[in-house]
C-alpha positions as CSV (number, residue, x, y, z in Angstrom):
1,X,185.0,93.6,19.2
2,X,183.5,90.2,19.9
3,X,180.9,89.0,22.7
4,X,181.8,90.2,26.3
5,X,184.6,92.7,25.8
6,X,182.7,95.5,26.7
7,X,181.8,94.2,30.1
8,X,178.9,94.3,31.7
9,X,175.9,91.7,30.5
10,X,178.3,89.2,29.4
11,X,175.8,86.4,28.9
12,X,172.1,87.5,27.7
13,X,169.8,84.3,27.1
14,X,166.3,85.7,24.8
15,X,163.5,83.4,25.1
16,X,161.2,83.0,22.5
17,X,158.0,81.5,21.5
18,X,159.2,80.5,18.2
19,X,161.1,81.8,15.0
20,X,158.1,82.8,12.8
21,X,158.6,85.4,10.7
22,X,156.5,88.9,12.2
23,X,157.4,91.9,14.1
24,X,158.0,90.9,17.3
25,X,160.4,88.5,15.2
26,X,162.1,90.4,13.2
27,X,163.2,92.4,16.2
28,X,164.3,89.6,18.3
29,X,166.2,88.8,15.3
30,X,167.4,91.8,14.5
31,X,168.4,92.7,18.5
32,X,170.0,89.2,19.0
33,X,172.6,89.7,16.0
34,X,173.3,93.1,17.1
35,X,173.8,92.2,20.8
36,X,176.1,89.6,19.2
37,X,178.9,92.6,18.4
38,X,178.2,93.6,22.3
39,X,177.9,90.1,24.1
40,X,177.3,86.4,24.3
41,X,173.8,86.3,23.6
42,X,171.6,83.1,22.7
43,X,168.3,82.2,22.0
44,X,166.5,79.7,23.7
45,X,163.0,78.8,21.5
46,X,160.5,76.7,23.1
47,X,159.2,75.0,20.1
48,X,160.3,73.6,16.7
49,X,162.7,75.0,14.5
50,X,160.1,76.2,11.5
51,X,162.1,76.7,8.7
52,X,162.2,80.5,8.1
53,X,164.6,83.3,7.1
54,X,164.5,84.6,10.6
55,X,166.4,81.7,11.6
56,X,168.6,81.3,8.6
57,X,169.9,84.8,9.5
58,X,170.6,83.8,13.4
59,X,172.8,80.5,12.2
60,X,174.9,83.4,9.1
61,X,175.2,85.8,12.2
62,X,176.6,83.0,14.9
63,X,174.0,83.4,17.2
64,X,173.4,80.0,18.9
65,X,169.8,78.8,19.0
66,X,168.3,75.9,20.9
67,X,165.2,74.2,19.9
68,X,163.1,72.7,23.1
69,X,160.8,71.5,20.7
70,X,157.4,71.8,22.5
71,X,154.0,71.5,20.7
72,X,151.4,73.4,20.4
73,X,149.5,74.5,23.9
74,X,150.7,74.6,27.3
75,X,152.9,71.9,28.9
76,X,154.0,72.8,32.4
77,X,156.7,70.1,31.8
78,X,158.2,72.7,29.6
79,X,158.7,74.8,32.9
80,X,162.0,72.1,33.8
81,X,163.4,72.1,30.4
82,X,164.0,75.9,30.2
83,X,165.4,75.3,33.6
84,X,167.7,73.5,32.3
85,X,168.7,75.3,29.6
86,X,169.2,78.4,32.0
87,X,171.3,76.2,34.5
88,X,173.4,75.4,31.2
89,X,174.0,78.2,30.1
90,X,174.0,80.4,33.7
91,X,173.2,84.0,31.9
92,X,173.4,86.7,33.6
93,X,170.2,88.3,32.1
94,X,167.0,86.2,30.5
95,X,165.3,88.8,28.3
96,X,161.5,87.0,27.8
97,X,159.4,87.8,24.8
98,X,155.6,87.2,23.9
99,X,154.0,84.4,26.0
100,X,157.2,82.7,27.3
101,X,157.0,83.9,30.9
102,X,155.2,81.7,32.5
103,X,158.0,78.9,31.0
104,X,160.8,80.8,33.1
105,X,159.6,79.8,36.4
106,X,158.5,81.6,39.1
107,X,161.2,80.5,41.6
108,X,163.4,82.1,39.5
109,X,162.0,86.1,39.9
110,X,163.4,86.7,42.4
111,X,167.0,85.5,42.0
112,X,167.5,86.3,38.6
113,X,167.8,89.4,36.6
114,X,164.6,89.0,33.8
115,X,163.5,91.7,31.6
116,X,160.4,91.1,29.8
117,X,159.6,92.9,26.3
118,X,155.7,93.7,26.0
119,X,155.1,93.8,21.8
120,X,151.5,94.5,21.7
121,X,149.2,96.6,23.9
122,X,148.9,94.9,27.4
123,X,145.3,94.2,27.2
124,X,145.8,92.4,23.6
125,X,149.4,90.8,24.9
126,X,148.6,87.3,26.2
127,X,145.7,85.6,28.1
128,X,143.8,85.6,31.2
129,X,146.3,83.4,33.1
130,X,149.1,85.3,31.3
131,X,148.0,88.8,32.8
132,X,147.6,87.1,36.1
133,X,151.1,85.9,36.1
134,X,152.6,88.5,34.8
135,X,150.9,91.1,37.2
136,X,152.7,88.8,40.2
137,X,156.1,88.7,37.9
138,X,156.3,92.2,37.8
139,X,156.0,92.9,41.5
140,X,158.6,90.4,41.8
141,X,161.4,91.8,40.2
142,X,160.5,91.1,36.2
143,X,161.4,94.2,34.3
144,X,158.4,95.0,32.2
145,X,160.0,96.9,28.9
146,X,157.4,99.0,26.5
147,X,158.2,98.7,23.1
148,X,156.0,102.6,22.8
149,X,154.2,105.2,24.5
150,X,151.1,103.7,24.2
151,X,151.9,100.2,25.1
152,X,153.8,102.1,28.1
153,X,150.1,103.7,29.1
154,X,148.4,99.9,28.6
155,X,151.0,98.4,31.0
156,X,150.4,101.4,33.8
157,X,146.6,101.0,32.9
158,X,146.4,97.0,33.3
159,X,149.1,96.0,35.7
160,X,149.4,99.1,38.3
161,X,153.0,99.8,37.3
162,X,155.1,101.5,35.2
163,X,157.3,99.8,32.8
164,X,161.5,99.7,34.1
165,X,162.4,100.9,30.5
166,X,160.4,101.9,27.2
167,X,162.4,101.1,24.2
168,X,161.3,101.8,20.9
169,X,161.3,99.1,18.2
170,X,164.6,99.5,15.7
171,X,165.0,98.0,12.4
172,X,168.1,97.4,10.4
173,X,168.3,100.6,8.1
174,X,170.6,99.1,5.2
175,X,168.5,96.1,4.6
176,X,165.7,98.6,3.3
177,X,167.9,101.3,1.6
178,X,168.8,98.9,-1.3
179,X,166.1,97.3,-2.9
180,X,167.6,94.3,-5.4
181,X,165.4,94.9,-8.3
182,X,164.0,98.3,-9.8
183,X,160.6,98.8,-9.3
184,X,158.8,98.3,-12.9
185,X,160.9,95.2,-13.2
186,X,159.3,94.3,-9.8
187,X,155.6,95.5,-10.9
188,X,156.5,93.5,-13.9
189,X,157.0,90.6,-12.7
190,X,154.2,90.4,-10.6
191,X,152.0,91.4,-13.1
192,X,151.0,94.6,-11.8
193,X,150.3,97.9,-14.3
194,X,153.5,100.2,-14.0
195,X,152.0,103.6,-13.6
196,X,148.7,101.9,-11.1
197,X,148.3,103.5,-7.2
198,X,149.7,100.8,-5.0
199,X,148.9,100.2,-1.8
200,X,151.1,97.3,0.5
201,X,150.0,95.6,3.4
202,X,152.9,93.6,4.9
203,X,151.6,92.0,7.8
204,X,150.4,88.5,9.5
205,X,147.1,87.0,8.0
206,X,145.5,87.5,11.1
207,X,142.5,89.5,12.4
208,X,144.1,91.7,14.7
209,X,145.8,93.2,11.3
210,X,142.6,93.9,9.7
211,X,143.6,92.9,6.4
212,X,139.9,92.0,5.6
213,X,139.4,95.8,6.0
214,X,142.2,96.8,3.2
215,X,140.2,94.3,1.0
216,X,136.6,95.5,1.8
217,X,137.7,99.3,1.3
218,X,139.7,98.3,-2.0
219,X,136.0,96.8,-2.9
220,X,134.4,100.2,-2.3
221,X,133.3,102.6,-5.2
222,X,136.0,105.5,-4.6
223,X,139.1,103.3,-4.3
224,X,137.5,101.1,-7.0
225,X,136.9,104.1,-9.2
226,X,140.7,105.2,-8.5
227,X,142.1,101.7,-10.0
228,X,144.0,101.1,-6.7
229,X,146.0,98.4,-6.5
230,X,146.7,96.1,-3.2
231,X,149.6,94.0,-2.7
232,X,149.6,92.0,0.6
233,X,153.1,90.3,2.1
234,X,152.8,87.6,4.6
235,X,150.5,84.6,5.7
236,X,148.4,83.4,8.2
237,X,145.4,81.4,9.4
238,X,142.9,83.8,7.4
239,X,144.4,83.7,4.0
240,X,142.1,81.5,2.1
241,X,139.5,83.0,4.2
242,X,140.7,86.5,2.5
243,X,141.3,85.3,-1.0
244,X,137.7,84.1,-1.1
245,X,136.8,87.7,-0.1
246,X,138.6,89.2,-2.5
247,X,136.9,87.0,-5.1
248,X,133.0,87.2,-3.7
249,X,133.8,91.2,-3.5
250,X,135.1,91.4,-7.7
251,X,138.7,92.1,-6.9
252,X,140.6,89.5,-6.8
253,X,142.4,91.1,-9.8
254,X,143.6,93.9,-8.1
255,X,144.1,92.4,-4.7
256,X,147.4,90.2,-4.3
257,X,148.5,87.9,-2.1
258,X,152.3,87.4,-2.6
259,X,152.4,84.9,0.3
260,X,155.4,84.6,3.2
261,X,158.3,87.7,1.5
262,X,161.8,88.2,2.0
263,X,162.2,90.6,-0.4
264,X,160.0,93.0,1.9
265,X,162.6,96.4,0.6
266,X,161.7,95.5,-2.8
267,X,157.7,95.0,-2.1
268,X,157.9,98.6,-0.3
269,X,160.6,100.5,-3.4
270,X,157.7,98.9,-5.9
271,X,154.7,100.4,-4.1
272,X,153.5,104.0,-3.6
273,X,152.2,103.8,-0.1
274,X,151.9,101.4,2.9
275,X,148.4,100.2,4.3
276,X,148.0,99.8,7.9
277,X,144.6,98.9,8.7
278,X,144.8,97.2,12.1
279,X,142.7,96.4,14.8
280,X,145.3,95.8,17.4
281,X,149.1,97.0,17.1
282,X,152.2,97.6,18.9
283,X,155.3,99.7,17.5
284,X,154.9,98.6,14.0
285,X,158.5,97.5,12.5
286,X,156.5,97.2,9.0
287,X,155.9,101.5,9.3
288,X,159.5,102.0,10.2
289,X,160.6,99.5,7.2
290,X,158.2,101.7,5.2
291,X,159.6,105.0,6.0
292,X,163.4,103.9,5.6
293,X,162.5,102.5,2.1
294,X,161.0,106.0,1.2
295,X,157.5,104.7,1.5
296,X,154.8,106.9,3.0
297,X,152.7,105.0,5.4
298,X,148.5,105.3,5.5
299,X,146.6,103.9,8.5
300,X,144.7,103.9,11.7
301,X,146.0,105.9,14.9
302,X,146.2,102.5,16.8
303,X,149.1,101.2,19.4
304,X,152.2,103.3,18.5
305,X,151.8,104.0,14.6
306,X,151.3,107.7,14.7
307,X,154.4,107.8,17.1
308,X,156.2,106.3,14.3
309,X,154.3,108.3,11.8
310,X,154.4,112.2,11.7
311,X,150.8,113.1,10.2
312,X,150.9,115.0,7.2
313,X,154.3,114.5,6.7
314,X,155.8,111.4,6.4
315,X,152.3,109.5,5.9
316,X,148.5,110.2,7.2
317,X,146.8,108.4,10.3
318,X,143.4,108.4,10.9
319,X,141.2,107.5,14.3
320,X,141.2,103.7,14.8
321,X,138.4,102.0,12.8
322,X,137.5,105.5,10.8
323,X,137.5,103.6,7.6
324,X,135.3,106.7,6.0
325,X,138.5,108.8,6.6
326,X,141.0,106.1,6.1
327,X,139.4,105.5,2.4
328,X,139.3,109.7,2.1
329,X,143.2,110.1,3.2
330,X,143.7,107.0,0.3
331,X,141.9,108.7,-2.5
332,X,143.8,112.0,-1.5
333,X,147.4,110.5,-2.0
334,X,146.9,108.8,-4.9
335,X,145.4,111.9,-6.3
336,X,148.6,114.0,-5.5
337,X,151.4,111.8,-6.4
338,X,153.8,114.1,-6.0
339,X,152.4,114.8,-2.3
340,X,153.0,111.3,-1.5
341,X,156.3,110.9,-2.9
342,X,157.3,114.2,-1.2
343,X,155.9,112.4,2.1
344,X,158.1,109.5,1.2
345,X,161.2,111.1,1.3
346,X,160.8,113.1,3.7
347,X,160.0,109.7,5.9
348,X,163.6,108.3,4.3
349,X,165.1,111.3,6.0
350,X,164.1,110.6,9.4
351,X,164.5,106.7,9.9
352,X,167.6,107.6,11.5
353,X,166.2,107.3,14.5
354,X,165.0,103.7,14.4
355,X,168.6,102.2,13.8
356,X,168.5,98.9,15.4
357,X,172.1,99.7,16.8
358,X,170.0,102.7,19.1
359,X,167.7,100.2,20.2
360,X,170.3,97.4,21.4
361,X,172.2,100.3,23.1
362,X,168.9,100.7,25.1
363,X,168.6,97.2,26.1
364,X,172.1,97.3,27.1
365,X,172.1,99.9,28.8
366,X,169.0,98.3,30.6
367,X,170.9,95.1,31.1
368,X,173.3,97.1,32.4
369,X,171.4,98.6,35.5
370,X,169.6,95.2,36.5
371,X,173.2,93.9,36.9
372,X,174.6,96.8,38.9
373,X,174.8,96.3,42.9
374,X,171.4,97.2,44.2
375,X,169.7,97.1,40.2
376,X,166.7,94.9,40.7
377,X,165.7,96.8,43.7
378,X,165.9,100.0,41.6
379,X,163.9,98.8,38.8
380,X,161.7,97.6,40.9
381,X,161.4,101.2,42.5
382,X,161.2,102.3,39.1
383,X,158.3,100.0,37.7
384,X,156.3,100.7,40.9
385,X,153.1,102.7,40.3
């Protein structure tokens, strides 16, 4: 069935920041090309193209991207040029991501059918003129949309509303089914001892992820005395800063930084458990990846992660910044192999419920209502406090 026969949101238009590779990528990604089977959907991305898989996939699926090409900061001038692009392409809904709001201007809330996705907890989600705007966008008809429970709570707590929908995140399940290489040939190949513990961190270089606590705890005595391994996928502004911690702290051999992955179902098949040590998160697509690649998942309770991850069994979650018990639930798992592996499949078994085909069924559905006589108002009614 191609774009538009279903009816309904014919013409979807998601706005974007940019196309580098992270969560709240991967699902805009991952929602576009499903949306695709639904509707005409494009994406509109207010800077550069930058040369990543993200965007390779878009261009394989069809999905029809235009660049505006803006650098770095804010440029109000940028306000005209997505107006044009909406005048263009006259969508019916503009579905906004991250910071790219305040680009879809304000003349336009009230006339036009906006939903916009929240990926992080409120508080964490953009800046001080940011929350200002987007407290006025959402008592002007924006549809605030919670990607969690918890981000839900941060948008009632912060803006005095509730959101008009909250979504979970959704990942595409048969991308992390089928790893492409066996895992020894994987821990071969990068060097890493076949029968070692091995934890994987597969996140931005940033500090909200608190990657430089995965190194620090890997540095202490009782993972140290355990031989535990960390892998970490992905890059960012603090990678040199963490390689050189790694190296001051004597473990720069058993601390890896594999870089920018695509192979992320082959990093998770090849490891034995997934770190998540973050400061700040959302609905973590890298614990649901996890789970549907059989991969129990270790970390702090923070944002949505233990509403992805059933404690005790499909991984363990500890209270945010606890690294005491976060090193303690570590040494545990990679004592009990078998209790980890059990975890593991058991977490295979229920990321059913994170299809990406349930999650653009939601949005649609959302779309949907906004569009029906009278659907603004009601989401408005809906999103009041």
């Amino acid at each position: 069935m191609g774009p538009g026969e279903q009816g309904g949101a014919e013409r979807v238009l998601q706005v974007v920041p940019d196309l580098q590779v992270g969560g709240a990528g991967r699902l805009v990604v991952d929602l576009a090309i499903e949306l695709r089977r639904r509707c005409d959907v494009r994406l509109l991305v207010l800077t550069s193209p930058c040369g990543t898989a993200l965007e390779s996939e878009l261009m394989g699926a069809g999905v029809p991207i235009s660049y505006l090409r803006k650098q770095p900061g804010y440029h109000p001038g940028a306000i005209a040029k997505v107006g044009q692009a909406i005048a263009a392409f006259r969508p019916q809904v503009i579905h906004t991501h991250r910071g790219v709001l305040r680009y879809v201007s304000p003349l336009r809330w009230r006339r036009r059918n906006i939903v916009h996705t929240l990926h992080s907890i409120a508080q964490h989600e953009t800046d001080r003129a940011g929350k200002l705007l987007h407290f006025a966008a959402f008592r002007l008809g924006v549809a605030p949309v919670a990607i969690c429970g918890a981000v839900a709570e941060s948008i009632r707590r912060l803006y005095r509303v509730g959101p008009a929908a909250t979504i979970p995140n959704g990942i595409r399940l048969d991308r992390l089914s089928r790893p492409s290489v066996g895992r020894a040939d994987w821990r071969a190949r990068e060097g890493l001892p076949a029968d070692a513990f091995v934890l994987a961190c597969v996140a931005r270089l940033s500090f909200p992820k608190g990657i430089d606590i995965a190194v620090r705890i890997c540095a202490g005595a009782r993972l140290r005395s355990s031989g535990i391994h960390l892998v970490v996928a992905g890059d960012g502004e603090m990678r040199a800063e963490l390689a050189g911690l790694a190296a001051r702290l004597g473990v720069g051999e058993r601390v890896r930084f594999l870089g920018e992955r695509n192979d992320v179902a082959d990093v998770l098949g090849a490891s034995d458990a997934l770190l998540i040590p973050s400061r700040v998160e959302g609905h973590p697509i890298t614990a649901m990846e996890a789970l549907a690649a059989g991969c129990p998942v270790v970390g702090f309770a923070v944002g949505g992660v233990d509403e992805i991850v059933e404690h005790g069994r499909t991984g363990w979650v500890v209270p945010a910044g606890d690294e005491a018990s976060l090193i303690g639930a570590i040494v545990m798992i990679a004592g009990d192999r078998r209790r980890a592996e059990q975890a593991g499949a058991e977490g295979r078994q229920s990321a059913s419920r994170f299809s990406i085909e349930v999650t653009a069924d939601r949005y649609l559905q959302l779309y949907r209502e906004l569009l029906a006589p009278d659907g603004a108002s009601r989401a408005g009614r809906r999103a009041a406090w």
